[in-house]
C-alpha positions as CSV (number, residue, x, y, z in Angstrom):
1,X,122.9,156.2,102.9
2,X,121.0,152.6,102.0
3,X,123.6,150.1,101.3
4,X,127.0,152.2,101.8
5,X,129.5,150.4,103.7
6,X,131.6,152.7,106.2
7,X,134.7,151.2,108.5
8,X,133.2,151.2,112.2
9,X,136.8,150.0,114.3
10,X,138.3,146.8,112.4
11,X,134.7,145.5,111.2
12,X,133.3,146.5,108.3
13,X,129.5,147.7,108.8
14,X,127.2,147.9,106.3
15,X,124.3,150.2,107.0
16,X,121.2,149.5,105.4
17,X,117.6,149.9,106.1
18,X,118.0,151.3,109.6
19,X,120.2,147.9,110.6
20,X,123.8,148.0,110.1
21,X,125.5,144.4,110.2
22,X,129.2,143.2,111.1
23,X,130.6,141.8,107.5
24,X,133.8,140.0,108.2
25,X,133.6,136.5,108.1
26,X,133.4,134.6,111.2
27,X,136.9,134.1,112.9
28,X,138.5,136.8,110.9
29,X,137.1,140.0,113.4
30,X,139.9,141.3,114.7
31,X,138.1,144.2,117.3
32,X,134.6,144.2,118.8
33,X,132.0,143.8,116.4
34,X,129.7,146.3,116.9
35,X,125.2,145.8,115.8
36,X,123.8,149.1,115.2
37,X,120.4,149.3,114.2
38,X,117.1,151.2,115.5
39,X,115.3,149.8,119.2
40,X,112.9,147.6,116.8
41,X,115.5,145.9,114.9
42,X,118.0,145.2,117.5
43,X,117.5,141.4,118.8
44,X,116.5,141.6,122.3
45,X,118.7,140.0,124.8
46,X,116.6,137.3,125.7
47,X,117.5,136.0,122.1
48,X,120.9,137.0,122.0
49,X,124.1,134.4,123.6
50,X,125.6,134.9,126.6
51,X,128.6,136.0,124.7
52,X,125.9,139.6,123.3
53,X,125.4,140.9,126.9
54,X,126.8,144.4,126.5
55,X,124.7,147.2,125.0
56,X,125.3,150.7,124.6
57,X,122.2,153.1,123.7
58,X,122.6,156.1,121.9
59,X,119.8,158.5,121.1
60,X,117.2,156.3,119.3
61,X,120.1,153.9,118.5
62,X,120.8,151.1,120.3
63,X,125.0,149.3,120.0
64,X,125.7,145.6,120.8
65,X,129.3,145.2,121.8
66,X,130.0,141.4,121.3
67,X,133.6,140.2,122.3
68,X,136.6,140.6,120.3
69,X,137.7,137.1,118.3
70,X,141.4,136.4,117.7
71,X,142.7,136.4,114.2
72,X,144.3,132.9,115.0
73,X,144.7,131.1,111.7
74,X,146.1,127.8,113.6
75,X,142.5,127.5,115.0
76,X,140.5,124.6,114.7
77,X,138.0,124.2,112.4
78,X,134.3,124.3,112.6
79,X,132.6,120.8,113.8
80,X,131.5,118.6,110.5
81,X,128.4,118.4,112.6
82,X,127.5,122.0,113.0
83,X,123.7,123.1,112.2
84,X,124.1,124.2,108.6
85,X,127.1,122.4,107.5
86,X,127.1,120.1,104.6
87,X,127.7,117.1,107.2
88,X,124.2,117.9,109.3
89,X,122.1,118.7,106.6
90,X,119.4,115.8,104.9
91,X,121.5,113.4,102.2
92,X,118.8,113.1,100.0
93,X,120.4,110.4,98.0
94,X,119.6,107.9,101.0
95,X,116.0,108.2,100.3
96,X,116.6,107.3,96.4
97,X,118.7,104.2,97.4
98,X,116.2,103.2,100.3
99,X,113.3,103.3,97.2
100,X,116.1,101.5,95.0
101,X,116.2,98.4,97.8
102,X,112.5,98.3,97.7
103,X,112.3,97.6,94.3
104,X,114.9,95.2,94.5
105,X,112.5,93.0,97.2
106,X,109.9,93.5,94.8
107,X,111.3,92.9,91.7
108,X,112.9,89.4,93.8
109,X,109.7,88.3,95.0
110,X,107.1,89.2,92.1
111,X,109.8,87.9,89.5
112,X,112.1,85.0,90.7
113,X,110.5,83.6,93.6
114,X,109.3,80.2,93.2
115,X,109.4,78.4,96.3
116,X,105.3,77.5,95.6
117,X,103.2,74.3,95.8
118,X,101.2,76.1,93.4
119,X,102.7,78.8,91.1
120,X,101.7,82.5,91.8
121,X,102.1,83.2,87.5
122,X,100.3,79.8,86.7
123,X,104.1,78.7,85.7
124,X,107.3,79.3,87.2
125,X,108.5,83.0,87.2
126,X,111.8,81.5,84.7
127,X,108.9,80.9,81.9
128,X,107.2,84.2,82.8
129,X,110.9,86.4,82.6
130,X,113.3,84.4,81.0
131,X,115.3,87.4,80.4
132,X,114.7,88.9,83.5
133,X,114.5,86.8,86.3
134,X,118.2,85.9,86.8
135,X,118.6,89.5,87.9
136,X,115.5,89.6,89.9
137,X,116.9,86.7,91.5
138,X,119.8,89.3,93.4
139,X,117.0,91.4,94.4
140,X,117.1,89.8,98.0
141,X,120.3,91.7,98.6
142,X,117.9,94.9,98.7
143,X,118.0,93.8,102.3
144,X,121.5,93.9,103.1
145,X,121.1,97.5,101.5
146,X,118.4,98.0,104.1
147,X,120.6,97.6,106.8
148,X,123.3,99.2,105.6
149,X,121.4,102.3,105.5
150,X,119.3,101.6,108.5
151,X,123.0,101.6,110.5
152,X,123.8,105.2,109.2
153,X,120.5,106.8,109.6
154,X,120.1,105.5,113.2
155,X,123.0,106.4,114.3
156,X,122.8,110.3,112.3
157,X,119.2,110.6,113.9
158,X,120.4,109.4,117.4
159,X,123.3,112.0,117.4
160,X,122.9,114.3,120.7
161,X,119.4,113.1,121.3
162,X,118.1,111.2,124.6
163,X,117.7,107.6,124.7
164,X,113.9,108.7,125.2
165,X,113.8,110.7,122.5
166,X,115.0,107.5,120.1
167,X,112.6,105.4,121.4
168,X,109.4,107.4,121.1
169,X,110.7,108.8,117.2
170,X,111.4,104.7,116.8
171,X,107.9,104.1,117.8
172,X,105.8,106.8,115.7
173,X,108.1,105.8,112.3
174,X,107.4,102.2,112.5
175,X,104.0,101.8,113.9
176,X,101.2,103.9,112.0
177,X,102.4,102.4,109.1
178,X,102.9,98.8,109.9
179,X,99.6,98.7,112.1
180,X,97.8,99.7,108.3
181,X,100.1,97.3,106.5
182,X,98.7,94.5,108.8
183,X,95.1,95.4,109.0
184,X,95.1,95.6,105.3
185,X,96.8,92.6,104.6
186,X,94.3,90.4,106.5
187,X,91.5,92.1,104.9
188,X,92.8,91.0,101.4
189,X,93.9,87.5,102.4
190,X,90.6,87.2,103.9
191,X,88.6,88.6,101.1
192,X,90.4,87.0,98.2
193,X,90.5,83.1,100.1
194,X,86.5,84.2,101.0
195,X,87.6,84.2,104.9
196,X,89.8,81.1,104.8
197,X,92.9,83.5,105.3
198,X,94.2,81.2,107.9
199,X,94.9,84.3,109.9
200,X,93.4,84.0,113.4
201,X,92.1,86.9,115.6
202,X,95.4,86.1,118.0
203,X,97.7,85.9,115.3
204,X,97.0,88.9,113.7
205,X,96.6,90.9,117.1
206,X,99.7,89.5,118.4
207,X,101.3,90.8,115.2
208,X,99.8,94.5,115.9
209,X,102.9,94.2,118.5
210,X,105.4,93.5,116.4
211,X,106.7,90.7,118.4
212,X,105.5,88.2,116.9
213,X,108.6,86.5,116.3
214,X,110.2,86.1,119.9
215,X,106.3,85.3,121.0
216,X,106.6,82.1,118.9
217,X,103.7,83.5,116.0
218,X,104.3,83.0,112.3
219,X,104.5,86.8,111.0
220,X,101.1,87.8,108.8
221,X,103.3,88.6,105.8
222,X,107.2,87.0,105.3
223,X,108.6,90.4,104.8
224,X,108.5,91.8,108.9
225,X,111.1,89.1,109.9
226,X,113.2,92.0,109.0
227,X,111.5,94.6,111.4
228,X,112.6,91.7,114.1
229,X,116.2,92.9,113.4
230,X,115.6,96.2,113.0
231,X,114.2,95.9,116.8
232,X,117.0,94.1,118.3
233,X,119.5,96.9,116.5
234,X,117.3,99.2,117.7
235,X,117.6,98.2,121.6
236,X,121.3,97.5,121.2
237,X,121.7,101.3,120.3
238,X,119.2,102.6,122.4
239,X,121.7,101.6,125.1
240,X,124.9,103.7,123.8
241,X,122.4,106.3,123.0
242,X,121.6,106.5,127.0
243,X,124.8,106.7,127.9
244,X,125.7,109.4,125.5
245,X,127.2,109.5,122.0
246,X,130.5,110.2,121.1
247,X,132.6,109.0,118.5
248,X,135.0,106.8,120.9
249,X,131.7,104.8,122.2
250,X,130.3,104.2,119.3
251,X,133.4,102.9,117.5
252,X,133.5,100.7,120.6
253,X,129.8,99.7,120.1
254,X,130.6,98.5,116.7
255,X,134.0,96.7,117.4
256,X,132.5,94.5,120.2
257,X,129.1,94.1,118.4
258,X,131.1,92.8,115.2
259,X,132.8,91.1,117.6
260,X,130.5,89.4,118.9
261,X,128.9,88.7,115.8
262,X,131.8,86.7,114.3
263,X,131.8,84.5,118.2
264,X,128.4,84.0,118.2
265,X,127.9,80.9,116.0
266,X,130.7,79.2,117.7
267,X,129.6,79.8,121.6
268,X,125.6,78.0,121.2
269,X,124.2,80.2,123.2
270,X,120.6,81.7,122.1
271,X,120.5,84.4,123.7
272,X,123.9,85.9,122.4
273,X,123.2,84.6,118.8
274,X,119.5,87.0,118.8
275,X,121.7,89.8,120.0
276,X,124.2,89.5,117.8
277,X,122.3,89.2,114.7
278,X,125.4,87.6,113.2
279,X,123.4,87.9,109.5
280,X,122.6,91.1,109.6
281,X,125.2,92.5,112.1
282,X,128.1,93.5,109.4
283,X,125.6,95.7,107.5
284,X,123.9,97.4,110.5
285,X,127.7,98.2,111.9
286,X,128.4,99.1,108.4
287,X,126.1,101.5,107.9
288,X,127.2,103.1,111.3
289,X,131.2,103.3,110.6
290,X,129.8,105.1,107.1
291,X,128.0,107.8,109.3
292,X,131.5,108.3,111.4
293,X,133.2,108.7,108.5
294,X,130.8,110.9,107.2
295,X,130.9,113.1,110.4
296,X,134.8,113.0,111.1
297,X,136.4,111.4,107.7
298,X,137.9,108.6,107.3
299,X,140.0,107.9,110.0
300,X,142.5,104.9,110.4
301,X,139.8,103.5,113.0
302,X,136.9,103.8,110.9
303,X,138.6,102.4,107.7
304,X,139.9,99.4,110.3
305,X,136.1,98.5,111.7
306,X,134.4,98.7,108.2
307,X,136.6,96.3,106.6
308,X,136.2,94.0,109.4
309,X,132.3,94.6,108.7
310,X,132.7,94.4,104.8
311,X,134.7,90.6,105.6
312,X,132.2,89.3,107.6
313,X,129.6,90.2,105.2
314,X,130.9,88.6,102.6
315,X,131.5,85.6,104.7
316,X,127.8,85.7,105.8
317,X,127.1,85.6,102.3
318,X,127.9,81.8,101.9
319,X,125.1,81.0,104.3
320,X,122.6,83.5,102.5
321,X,123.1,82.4,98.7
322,X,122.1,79.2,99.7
323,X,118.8,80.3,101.0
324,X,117.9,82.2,98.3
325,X,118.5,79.6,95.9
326,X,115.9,77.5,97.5
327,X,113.1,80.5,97.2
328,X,114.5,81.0,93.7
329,X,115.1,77.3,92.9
330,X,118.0,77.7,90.7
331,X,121.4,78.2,91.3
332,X,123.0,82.0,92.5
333,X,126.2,82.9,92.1
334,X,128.3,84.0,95.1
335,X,130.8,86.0,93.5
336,X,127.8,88.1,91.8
337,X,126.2,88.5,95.3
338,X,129.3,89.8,96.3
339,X,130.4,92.0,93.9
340,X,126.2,93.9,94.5
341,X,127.5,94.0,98.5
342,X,130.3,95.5,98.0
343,X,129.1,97.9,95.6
344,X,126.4,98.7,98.5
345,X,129.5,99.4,100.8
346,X,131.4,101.6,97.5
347,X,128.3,103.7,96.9
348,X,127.3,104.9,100.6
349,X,131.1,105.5,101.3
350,X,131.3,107.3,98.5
351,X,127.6,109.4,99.5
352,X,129.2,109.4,102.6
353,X,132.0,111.3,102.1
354,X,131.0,113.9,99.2
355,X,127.0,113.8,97.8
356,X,127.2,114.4,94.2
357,X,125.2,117.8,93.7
358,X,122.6,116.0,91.0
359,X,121.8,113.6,93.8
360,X,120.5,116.4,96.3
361,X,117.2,116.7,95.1
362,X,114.5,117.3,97.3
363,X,112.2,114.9,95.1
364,X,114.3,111.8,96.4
365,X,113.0,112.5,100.4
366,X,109.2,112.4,98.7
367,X,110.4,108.9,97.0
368,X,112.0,107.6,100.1
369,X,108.4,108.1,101.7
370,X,107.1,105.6,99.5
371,X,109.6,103.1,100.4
372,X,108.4,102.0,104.0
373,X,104.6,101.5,103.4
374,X,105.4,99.8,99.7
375,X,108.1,96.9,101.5
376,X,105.1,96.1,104.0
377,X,102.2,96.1,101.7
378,X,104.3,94.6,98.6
379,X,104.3,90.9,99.5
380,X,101.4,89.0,99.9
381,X,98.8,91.9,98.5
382,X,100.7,91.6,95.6
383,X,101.0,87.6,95.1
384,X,97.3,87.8,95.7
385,X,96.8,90.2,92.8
386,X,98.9,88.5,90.3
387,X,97.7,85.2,91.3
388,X,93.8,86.1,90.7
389,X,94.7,88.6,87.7
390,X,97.2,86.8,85.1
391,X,95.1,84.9,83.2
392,X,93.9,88.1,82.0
393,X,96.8,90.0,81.2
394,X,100.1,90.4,79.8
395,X,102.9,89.8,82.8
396,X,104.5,92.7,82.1
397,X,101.2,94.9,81.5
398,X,100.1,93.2,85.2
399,X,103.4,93.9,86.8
400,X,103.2,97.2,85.6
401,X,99.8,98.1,86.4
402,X,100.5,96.2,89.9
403,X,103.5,98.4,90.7
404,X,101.6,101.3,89.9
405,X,98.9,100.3,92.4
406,X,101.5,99.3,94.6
407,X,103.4,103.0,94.6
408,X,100.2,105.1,94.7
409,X,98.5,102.9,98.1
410,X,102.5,103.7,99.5
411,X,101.9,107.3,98.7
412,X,98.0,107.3,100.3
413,X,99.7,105.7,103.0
414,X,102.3,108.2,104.3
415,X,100.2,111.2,103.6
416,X,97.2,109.8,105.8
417,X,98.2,107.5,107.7
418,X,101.9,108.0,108.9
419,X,101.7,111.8,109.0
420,X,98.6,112.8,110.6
421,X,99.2,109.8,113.0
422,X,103.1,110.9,113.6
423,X,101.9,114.6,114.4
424,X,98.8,112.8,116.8
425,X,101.6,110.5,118.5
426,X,104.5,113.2,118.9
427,X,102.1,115.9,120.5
428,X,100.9,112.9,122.8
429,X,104.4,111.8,123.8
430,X,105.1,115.4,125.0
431,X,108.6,116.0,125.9
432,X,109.7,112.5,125.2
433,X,109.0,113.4,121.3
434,X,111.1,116.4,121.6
435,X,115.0,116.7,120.8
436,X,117.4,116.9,123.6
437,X,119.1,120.3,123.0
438,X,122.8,119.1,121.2
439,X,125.9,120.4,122.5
């Protein structure tokens, strides 16, 4: 009888190709459940729970008696976090604003920077885009977005995983990458100043580490003074990561870190002041209390910390206008830069709690692949190329063809560079690259 449906107890079982399969939904069984199928089908009990121990064979068939489940309609309900829920799965729309704040940085430093002895366009980028160079000029803030989303997708990957396991994923994300991004960036500074680069063989191996910055060595390109924060953030978390998760400690992580944040500038002490990150610390917390509100809503708590974070961005915002006027050299507007952050802090809280389903498109993950290799090869590469190639093209043709270049080396990047090296490094690390088991 292929696909009739008899009554077997209180469960429904549908029989159907030898394997007949309790249909109630879960929570809702008010008997045993009751697996019939042939020897072949049934799973074995090395694969089955704990909870599946009991089995009855009959003749060729074989019955799995699992354990009856009130019909209690008071129960709780399923964690947001469980394997297959809408709150575990990929947000796709992350990758599609981590491209987005790429191409602000890009758009910042090929069209409004102008903090030159010698102009990179032959005149300054106002004369170049006069249209478009005020809003380049925001594109800076692409790194507040950074952070912000850096905050949530640490703490989402982190979630029921060893300190270990954080560490080594950490390592084979950044590295492969940003060891190319260096290598090549020498071997076009060196080939386009015809070896007068300025880059020394202990400069440029001491950047390999990625320390550069606390070893007192200028970075080899001006963008990885962010990867120095995204280090310290990283340690910070490692640290509640070790002692374990939970939504209590990691509220407390980001109430003492803001905390601190907001103290540091006041006390004079170094030490706290690199910790504390008080620039960057509102976004990474941020980006965090999103991810708790994405797993458990928005609690009174949650809502509490992330305006604290979303004041004490906009206060750090009158320090970081004024530096970006002086790459810029005109005059920024601080209600405009704070009207982009807080439209950062609308947009992932919105993401956060409901992805729009046009957004989940698997395409976005394959864009947000580009975005690490094209922030660390963008920079100087780029000011190289349009400094050598204007005088023979139109800007826009040359910023066109430039981006193109740009995109497509990002692309080369990640397929041969990060993920062959990634699947070299995490069969290396052994069980350090493997997930604790969650629960």
């Amino acid at each position: 009888m292929p696909g009739r449906a008899r009554r077997h107890g209180s469960s429904r079982i549908k029989i159907g190709c030898g394997l007949a399969c309790a249909a109630l939904p879960p929570g809702r069984t008010r008997g045993a459940r009751t697996w019939v199928g042939d020897r072949s089908s049934c799973p074995q009990p090395a694969t089955v729970p704990a909870a599946y121990a009991r089995y009855r064979r009959v003749g060729s068939m074989v019955t799995l008696r699992t354990p009856a489940v009130p019909d209690d309609s008071s129960a709780a309900p399923p964690s947001l976090h469980q394997a297959g829920s809408p709150r575990s799965r990929r947000l796709h729309s992350l990758d599609g604003l981590r491209l987005l704040a790429a191409l602000m940085v890009t758009a910042f430093h090929f069209c409004a920077f102008d903090n030159w002895s010698s102009h990179r366009w032959g005149v300054a980028t106002a004369q170049v885009f006069p249209v478009f160079q005020p809003i380049a000029s925001y594109g800076w803030l692409g790194v507040e977005l950074f952070f912000l989303i850096s905050g949530f997708v640490i703490c989402m990957s982190c979630w029921g995983r060893s300190a270990a396991h954080f560490a080594v994923g950490r390592l084979i994300r950044l590295y492969p990458a940003y060891w190319f991004a260096v290598v090549f960036t020498a071997t076009v500074m060196f080939c386009t100043r015809h070896g007068n680069s300025g880059f020394t063989t202990r400069r440029i191996l001491i950047n390999l580490t990625m320390l550069q910055q606390p070893l007192g060595v200028r970075n080899i390109d001006p963008t990885y003074w962010t990867l120095w924060a995204e280090l310290r953030f990283y340690l910070l978390f490692a640290l509640v990561t070790a002692v374990g998760l939970t939504h209590r400690r990691v509220l407390g992580f980001c109430a003492a870190w803001l905390l601190a944040s907001a103290a540091a500038p006041y006390l004079g002490n170094a030490l706290l002041t690199s910790l504390a990150m008080p620039s960057a610390t509102p976004f990474f917390a941020g980006g965090i209390l999103l991810y708790l509100m994405h797993r458990a809503g928005p609690t009174p708590a949650v809502c509490l910390l992330l305006a604290a974070s979303w004041l004490l961005a906009q206060d750090q915002l009158h320090l970081l206008v004024p530096k970006a006027e002086v790459s810029v050299g005109n005059q920024l507007s601080w209600p405009v830069s704070l009207t982009v952050v807080t439209a950062f802090y609308l947009i992932l809280m919105s993401l956060a709690l409901k992805e729009p389903a046009f957004l989940d498109r698997r395409w976005l993950a394959t864009a947000g692949s580009l975005t690490f290799p094209l922030y660390l090869l963008h920079e100087k590469p780029g000011w190289e190329a349009i400094r050598l190639i204007h005088p023979l093209m139109p800007p826009w043709a040359l910023l066109a063809v430039l981006m193109a270049t740009l995109l497509t080396i990002s692309w080369l990047v990640h397929h041969y560079v990060e993920q062959p090296a990634a699947r070299t490094l995490r069969k290396a690390s052994g069980a350090y690259g493997r997930p604790r088991p969650r629960g």
